[in-house]
C-alpha atoms as one frame of an Amber mdcrd trajectory, in Angstrom:
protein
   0.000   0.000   0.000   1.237   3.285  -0.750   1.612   5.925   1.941   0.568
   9.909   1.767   3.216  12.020   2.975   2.404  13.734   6.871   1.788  17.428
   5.027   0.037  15.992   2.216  -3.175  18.452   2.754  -1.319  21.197   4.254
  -2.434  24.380   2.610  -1.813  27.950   3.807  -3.905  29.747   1.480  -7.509
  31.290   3.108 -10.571  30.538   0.811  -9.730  27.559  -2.028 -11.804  27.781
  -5.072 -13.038  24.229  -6.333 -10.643  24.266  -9.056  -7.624  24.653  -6.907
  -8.946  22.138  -4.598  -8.904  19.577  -7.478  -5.322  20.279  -8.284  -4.123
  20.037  -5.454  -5.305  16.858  -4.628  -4.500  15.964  -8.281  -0.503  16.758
  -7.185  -0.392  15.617  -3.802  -1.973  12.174  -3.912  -1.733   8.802  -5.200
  -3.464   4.998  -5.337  -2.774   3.853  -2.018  -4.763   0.592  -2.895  -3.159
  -2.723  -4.564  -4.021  -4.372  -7.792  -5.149  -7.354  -8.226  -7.021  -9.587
 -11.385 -10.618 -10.482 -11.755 -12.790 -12.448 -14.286 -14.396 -10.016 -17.053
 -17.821 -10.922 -15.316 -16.488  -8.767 -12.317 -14.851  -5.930 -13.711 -17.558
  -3.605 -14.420 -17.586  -0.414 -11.597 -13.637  -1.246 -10.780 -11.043   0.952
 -11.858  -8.308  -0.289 -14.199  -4.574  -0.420 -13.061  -2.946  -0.970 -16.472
  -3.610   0.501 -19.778  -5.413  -1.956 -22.301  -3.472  -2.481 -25.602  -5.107
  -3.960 -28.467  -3.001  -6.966 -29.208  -4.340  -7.281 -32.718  -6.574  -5.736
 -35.654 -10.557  -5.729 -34.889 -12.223  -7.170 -37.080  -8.841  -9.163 -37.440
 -10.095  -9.516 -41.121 -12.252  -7.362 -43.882 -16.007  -8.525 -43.314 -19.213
  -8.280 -44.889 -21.573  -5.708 -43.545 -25.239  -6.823 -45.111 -26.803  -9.897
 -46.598 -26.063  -9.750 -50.247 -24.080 -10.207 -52.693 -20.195  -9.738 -53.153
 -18.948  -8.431 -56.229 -16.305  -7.674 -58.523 -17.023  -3.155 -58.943 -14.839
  -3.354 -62.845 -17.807  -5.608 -63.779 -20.733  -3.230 -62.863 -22.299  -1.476
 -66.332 -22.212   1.929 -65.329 -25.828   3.528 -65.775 -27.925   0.212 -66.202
 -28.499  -3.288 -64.357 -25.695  -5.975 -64.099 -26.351  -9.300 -64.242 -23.566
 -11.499 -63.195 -23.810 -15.373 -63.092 -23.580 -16.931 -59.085 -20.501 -18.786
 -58.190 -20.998 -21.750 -56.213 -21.301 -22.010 -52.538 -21.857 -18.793 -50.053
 -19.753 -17.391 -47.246 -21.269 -16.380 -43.885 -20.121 -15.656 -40.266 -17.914
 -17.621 -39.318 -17.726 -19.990 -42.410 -15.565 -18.239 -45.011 -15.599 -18.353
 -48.776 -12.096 -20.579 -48.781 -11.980 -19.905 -52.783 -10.953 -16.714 -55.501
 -14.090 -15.488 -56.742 -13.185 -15.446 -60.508 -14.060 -11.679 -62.235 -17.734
 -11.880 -63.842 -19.272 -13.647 -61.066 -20.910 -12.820 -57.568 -20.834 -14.689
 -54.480 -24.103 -15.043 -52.058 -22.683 -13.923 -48.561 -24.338 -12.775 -45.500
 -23.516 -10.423 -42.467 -20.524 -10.733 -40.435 -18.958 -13.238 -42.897 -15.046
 -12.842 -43.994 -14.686 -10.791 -47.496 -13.801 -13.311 -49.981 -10.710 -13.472
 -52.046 -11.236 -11.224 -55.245 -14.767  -9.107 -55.193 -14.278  -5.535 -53.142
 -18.026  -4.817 -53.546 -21.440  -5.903 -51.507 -24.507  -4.986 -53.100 -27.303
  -5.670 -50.200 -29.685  -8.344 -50.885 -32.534  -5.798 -51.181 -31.183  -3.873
 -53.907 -31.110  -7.273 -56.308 -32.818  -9.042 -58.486 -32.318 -13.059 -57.307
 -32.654 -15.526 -60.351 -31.960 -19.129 -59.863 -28.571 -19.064 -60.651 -27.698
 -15.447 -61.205 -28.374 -11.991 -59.702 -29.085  -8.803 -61.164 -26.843  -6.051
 -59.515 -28.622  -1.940 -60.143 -26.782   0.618 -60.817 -25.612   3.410 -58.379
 -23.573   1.560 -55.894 -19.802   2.585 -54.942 -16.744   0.577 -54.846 -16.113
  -0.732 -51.773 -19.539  -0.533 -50.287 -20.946  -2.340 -47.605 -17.298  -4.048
 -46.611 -15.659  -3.364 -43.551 -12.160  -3.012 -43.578  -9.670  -4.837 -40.823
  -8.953  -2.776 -38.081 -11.635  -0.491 -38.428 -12.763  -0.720 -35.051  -9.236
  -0.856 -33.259  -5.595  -0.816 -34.595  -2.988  -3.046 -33.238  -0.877  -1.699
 -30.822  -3.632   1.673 -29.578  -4.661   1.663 -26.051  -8.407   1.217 -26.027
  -8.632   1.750 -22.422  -6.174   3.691 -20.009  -5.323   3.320 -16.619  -8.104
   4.930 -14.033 -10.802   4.148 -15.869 -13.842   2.927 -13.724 -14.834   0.356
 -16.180 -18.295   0.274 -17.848 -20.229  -2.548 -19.777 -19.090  -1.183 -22.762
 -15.295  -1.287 -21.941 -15.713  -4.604 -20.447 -17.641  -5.944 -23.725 -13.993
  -4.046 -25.544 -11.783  -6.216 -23.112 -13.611  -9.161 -24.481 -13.244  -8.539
 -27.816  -9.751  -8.281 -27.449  -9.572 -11.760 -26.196  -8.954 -11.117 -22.824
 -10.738 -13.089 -19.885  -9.464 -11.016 -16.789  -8.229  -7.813 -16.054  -5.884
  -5.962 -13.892  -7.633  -3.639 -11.605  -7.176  -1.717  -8.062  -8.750  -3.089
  -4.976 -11.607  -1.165  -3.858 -10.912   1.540  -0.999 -11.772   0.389   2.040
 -13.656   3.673   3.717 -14.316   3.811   7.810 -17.748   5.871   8.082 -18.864
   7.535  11.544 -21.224  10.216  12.686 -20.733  11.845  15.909 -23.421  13.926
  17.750 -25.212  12.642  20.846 -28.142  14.581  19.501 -28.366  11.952  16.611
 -30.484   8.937  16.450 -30.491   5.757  14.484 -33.594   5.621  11.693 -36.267
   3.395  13.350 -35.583   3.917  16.911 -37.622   6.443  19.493 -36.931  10.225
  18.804 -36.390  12.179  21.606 -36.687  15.607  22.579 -34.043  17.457  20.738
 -32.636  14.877  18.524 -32.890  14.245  15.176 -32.472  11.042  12.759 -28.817
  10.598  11.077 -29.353  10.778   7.742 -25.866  12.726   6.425 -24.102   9.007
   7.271 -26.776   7.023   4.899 -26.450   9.897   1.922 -22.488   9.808   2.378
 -22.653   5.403   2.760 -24.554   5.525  -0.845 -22.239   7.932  -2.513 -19.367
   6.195  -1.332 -20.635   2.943  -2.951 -21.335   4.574  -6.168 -18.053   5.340
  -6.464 -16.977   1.439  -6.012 -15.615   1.754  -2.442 -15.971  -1.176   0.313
 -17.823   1.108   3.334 -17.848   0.329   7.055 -20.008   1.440   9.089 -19.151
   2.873  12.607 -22.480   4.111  13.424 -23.117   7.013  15.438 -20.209   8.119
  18.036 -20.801   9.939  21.506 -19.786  13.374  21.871 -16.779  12.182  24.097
 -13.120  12.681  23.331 -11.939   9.255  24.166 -14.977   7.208  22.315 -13.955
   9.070  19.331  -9.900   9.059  19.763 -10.628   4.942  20.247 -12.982   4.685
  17.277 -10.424   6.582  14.816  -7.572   4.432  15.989  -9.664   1.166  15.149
 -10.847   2.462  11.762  -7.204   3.512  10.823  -6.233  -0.449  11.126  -8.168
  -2.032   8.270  -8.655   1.054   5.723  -7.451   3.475   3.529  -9.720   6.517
   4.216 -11.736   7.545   7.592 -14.462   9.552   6.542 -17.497  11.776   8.884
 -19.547  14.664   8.702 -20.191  17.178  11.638 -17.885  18.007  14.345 -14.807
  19.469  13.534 -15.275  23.202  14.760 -13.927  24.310  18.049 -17.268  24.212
  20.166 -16.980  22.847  23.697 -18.646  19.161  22.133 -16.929  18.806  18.901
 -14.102  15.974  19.449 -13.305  14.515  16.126 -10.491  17.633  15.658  -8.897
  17.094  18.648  -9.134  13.134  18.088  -7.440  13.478  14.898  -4.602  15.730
  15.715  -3.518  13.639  18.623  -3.076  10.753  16.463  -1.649  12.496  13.184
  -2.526  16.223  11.725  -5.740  18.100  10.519  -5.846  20.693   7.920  -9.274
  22.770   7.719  -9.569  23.816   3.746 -11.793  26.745   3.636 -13.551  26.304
  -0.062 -15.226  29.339  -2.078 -18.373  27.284  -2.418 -21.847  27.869  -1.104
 -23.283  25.829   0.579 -20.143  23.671   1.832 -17.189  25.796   2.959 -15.350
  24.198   5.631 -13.426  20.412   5.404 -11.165  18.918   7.452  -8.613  17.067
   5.601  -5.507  15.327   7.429  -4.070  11.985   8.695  -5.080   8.959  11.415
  -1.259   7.675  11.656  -0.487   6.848   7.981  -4.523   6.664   7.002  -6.443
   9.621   4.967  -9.204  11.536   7.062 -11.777  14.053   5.900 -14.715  15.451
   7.687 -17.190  17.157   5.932 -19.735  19.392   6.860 -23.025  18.776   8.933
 -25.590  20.331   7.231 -26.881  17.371   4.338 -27.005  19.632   1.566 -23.800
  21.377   2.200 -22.331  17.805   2.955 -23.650  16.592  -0.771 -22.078  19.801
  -2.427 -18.829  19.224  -0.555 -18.296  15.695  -1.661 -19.025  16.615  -5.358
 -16.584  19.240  -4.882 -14.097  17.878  -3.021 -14.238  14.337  -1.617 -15.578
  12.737  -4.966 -11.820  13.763  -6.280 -10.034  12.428  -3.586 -12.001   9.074
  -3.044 -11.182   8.171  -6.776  -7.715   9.508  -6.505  -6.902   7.184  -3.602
  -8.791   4.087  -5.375  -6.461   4.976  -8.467  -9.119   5.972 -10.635  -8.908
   9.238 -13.050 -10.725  12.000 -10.751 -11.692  14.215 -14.002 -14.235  16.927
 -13.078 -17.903  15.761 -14.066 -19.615  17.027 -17.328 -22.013  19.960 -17.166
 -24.575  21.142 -19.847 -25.390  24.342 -20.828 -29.444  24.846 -19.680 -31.634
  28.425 -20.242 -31.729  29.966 -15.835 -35.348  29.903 -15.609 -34.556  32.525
 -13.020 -32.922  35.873 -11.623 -30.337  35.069  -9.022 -27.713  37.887  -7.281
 -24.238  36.124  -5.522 -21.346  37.562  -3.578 -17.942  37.125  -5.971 -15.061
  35.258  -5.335 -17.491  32.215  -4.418 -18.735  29.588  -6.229 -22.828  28.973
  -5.414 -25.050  25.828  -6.281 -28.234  26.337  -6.517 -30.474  23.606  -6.381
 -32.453  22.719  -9.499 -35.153  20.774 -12.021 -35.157  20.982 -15.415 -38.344
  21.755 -17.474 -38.690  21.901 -21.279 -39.879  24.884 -22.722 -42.310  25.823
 -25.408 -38.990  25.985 -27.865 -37.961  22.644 -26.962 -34.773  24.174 -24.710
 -33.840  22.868 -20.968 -34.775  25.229 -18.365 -33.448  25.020 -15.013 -35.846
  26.388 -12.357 -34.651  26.657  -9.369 -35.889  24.869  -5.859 -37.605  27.944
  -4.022 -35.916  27.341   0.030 -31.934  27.033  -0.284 -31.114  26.569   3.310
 -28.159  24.125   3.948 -30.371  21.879   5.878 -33.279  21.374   3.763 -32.514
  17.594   2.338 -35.965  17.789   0.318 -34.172  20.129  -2.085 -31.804  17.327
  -2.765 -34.890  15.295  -3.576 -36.665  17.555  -5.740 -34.249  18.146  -7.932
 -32.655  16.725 -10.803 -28.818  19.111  -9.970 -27.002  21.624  -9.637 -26.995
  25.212 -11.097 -23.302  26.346 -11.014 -22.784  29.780 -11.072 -18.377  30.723
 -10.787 -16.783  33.028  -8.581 -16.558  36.070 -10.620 -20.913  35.705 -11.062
 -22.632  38.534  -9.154 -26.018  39.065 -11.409 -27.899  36.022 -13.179 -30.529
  37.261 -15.328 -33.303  35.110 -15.980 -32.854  33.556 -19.719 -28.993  33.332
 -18.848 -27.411  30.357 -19.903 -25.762  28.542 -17.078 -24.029  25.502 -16.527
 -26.686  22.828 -15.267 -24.672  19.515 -13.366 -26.563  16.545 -12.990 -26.588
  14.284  -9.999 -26.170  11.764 -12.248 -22.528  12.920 -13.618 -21.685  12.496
  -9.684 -23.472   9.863  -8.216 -21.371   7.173  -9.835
């Protein structure tokens, strides 16, 4: 396992913008997870170790792209039907043609089958006139149509898939076709999960006076998962200095990253900063975001810690901003920043500068057939409903003070970071 250096998160700047935050985690850290090999059938959602070179042409051979007939193009009459006696016998998939097609005949072949030896031309099926033992070819066709040509899927020798790459069906179905059966990949990240808070309360049980059900602990288990990691679950931790100095020490034993929400700030209750620091170092990261701000990134001994927010919308903006980039970067996967699309404000919105603001969102479709994000009418940090009712994110940047409504904006989906 590789190991972070003790400063890794130090930073003495005052308010990080999201983009610095990504390169600096970018710079400063590393897989700290092994590889290991699994069976195509379990690749899909892991993250590649090795780049994925194709050891050979695909299709290996030119093939035949529609049921028809294969041709010779020099004996087409330009202008006016063909028709060329049949040669004898047919090539499909996977039973080739093993003969020269002599000039002035055509060959019945179907879909997928090898090009035989000698015609360069398919003429599909439809576009013919069948006779028992010959075929009438129209005019009009190209040379060369309706054959694919070796290789012109994937080239010998190209990476099809690079290292980092959380693997989809479709790359898995690619690793197939290039003949292999297993694939080098990183172990998952092991991630420690805790809330602390004796005003929180486990779903299903008796609420109290004054408490309130954990949910920031479920929302942060689920993203975690969507992003491939292996997630234990501490529970809820007293407010007590030594329950959570004992529970970080455990957690730093069997994984690679110790994650909560809540409980960092210097109030006369709030343990997990002091916990941390006398078992390794905390850095607080200020970020220019809204809602989010403060995260507390540092070390358990030799083991990665952040602590997010409390609030459960702020803790939802903060891990798309910031802990979605570090969990892949640990895991070893490629932490690129997700896609956003360009959507009409449906809206008028003013902003401080220097910030950047997220504005919670649905998308309707208006009269012109444009997206139009409106946005969810409360925005405090603690209303998890917003979160529900909406498909994203409005982004507006730092140097944003006046949205007008009809402004285009950049519109992220939860769906570009939920996964």
């Amino acid at each position: 396992m590789a190991q972070l250096s003790d400063d890794c998160f130090a930073f003495g700047g005052k308010l990080m913008t999201v983009a610095e935050a990504w390169a600096l985690l970018s710079q400063r850290l590393t897989p700290v997870v092994e590889t290991e090999r699994v069976k195509l059938a379990a690749a899909v959602g892991r993250v590649l170790a090795e780049d994925l070179t194709a050891p050979a042409d695909i299709p290996p051979h030119d093939n035949v792209a529609v049921d028809g007939y294969a041709v010779h193009f020099d004996d087409l009459k330009p202008g006016e039907d063909t028709r060329l006696p049949l040669a004898e016998g047919r090539a499909a998939a996977g039973h080739p043609f093993d003969e020269q097609v002599p000039r002035g005949r055509a060959l019945r072949v179907f879909t997928g089958a090898v090009m035989p030896q000698g015609p360069d031309t398919v003429m599909m099926q439809e576009d013919c006139v069948a006779e028992k033992d010959a075929v009438v070819i129209r005019p009009g066709i190209r040379r060369g149509a309706n054959r694919r040509k070796s290789g012109e899927d994937v080239k010998m020798g190209v990476v099809v898939l690079k290292r980092g790459r959380r693997l989809r069906p479709q790359d898995v179905g690619m690793a197939a076709a290039l003949g292999r059966t297993e694939l080098p990949v990183y172990r998952p990240l092991r991630v420690a999960l805790f809330s602390t808070g004796d005003e929180l309360i486990e779903p299903g049980k008796a609420l109290p006076a004054g408490a309130i059900y954990d949910s920031n602990r479920y929302t942060l288990m689920s993203l975690l998962g969507g992003l491939g990691c292996r997630v234990t679950d501490f529970g809820i931790l007293k407010d007590r200095l030594d329950v959570v100095r004992d529970a970080l020490a455990n957690a730093a034993k069997g994984h690679d990253l110790i994650v909560t929400s809540g409980g960092v700030s210097t109030g006369d209750e709030d343990h997990v900063k002091a916990a941390v620091e006398a078992q390794g170092s905390l850095y607080v990261w200020r970020l220019a975001i809204k809602p989010g701000r403060p995260a507390a990134l540092g070390q358990v001994g030799r083991v990665p810690f952040l602590g997010l927010p409390g609030n459960p919308v702020a803790v939802m903006v903060t891990f798309y901003g910031l802990a979605r980039a570090m969990v892949l970067l640990l895991g070893g996967a490629d932490p690129k920043p997700p896609q956003r699309f360009s959507v009409r404000a449906g809206f008028a919105h003013k902003k401080k500068p220097e910030r950047r603001e997220y504005l919670r969102a649905r998308l309707e479709r208006a009269a012109d057939g444009a997206l139009v994000a409106q946005r969810f009418p409360r925005d405090g940090a603690g209303i998890l409903s917003s979160m529900v009712e909406s498909d994203g994110l409005v982004e507006l940047p730092e140097d944003l003070t006046q949205l007008s409504a009809g402004s285009m904006v950049d519109f992220l989906p939860f769906s570009e970071v939920q996964r």
